[in-house]
C-alpha positions in Angstrom: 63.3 51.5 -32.1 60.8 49.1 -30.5 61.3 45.7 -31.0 58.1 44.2 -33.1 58.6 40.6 -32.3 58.8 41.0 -28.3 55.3 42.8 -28.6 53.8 39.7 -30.5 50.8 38.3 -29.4 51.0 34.5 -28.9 47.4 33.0 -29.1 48.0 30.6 -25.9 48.1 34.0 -24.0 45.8 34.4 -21.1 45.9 38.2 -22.0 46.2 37.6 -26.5 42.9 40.6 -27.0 44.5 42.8 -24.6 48.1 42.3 -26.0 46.2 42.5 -29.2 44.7 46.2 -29.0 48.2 47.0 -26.7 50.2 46.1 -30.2 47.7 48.2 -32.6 48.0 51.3 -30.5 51.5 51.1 -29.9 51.6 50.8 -34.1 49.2 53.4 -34.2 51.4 55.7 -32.1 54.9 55.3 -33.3 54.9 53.5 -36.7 58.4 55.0 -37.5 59.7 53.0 -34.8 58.5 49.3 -36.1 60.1 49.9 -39.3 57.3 49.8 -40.8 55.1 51.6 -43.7 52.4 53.4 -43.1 50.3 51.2 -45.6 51.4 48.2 -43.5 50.7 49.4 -40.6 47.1 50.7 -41.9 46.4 47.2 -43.0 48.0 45.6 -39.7 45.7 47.5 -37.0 42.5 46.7 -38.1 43.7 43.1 -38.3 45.0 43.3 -34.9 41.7 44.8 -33.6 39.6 42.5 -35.2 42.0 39.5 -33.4 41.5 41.4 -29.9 37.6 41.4 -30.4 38.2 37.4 -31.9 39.7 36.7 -29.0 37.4 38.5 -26.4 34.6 36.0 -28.0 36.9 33.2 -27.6 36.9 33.9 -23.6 33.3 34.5 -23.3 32.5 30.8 -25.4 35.6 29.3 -23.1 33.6 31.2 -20.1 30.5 29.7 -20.9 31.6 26.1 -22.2 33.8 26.6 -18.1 30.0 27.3 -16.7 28.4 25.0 -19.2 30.6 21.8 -17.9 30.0 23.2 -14.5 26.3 22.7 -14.7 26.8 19.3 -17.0 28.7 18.0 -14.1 26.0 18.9 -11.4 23.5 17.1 -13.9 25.6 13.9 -14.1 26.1 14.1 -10.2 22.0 15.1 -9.8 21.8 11.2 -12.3 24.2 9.7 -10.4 22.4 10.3 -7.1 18.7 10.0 -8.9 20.2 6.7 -10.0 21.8 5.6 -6.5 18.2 6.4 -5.6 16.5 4.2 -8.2 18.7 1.4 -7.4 17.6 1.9 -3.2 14.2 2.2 -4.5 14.2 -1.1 -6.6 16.1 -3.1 -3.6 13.3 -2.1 -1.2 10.7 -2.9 -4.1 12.6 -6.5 -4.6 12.0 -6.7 -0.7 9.1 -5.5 -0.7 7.9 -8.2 -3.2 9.5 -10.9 -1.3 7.5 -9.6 1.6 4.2 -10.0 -0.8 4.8 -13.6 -1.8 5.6 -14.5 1.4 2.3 -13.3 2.8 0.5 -15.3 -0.3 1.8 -18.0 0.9 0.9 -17.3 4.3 -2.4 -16.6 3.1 -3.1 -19.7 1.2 -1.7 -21.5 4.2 -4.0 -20.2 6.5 -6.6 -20.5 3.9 -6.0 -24.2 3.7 -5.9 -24.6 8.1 -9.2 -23.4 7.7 -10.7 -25.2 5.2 -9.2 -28.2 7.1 -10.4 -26.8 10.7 -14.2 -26.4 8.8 -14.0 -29.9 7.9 -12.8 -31.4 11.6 -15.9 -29.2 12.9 -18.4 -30.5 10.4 -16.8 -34.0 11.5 -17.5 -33.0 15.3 -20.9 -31.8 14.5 -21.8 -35.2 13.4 -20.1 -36.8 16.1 -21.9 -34.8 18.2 -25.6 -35.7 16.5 -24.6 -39.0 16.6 -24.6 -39.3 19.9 -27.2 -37.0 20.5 -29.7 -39.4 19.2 -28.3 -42.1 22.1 -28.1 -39.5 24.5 -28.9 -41.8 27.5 -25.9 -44.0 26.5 -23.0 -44.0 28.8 -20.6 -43.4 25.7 -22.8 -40.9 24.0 -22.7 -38.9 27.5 -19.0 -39.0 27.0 -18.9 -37.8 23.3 -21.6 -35.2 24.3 -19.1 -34.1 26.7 -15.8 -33.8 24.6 -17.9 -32.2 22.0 -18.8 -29.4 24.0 -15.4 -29.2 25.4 -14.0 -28.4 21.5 -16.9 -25.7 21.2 -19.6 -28.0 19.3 -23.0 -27.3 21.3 -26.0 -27.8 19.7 -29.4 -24.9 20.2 -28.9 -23.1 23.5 -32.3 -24.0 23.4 -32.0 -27.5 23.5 -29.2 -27.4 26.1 -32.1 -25.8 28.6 -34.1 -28.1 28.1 -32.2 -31.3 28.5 -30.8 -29.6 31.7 -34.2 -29.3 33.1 -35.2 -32.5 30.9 -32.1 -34.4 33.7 -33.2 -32.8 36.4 -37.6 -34.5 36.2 -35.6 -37.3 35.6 
């Protein structure tokens, strides 16, 4: 006589459908030797066979929940480096920023040397028509002189002309 409760199923089994049908045929085959009716045993295959296909389906939805955290972790690793990748990109965007103020500043600054560097020419320029109107003056001479040095020259026309002007003279 086969002993019924060492063919058992238990549901923690990594093989319960298999041991499932394994039990139903072996009740199909010798149902004399489980001690047990044939109506019982009628009633107890299908049961068993429907467990077997219950427990099929439960591997396939562990299978795919396995394959479905597989690909849920690859997404929260693809996040986690889209995120490191944020982060990189709003540090270079924070320096980048810096970078743009700085050369605000640097361009105000510059815009300020050269307001102040327009109004020390305009001052030259009328240094240097001051003494262009006493240009026989020994101190006009000079000024004349230290204008041109610093790049304030009157016409290029006048210039010739005083050169040649000095020379009748």
């Amino acid at each position: 006589m086969t002993d019924f409760n060492a063919l058992l199923p238990t549901l923690s089994s990594p093989t319960f459908a298999a041991d499932c049908l394994a039990l139903a045929a072996a009740i199909d085959r010798e149902t004399a030797g489980f001690s047990l009716d044939v109506e019982t045993a009628a009633a107890l295959i299908p049961v068993l066979r429907k467990c077997a296909g219950m427990a099929e389906e439960i591997e396939r939805l562990r299978e795919s929940e396995v394959h479905a955290w597989a690909a849920a972790k690859r997404s929260s690793e693809t996040c986690l480096e889209l995120r490191a990748s944020l982060r990189h990109a709003l540090d270079q965007n924070v320096g980048l920023m810096a970078e743009r103020d700085a050369l605000r500043d640097s361009a105000s600054e510059i815009k300020r040397q050269e307001a102040e560097i327009e109004r020390l020419r305009s001052g030259i320029e009328n240094i240097r028509l001051f003494a262009a109107r006493q240009r026989d003056a020994e101190w006009a001479k000079t000024v004349l002189r230290f204008c041109k040095d610093a790049g304030a020259t009157g016409s290029p026309l006048r210039t010739a002309q005083t050169t040649s002007g000095e020379g009748d003279g």
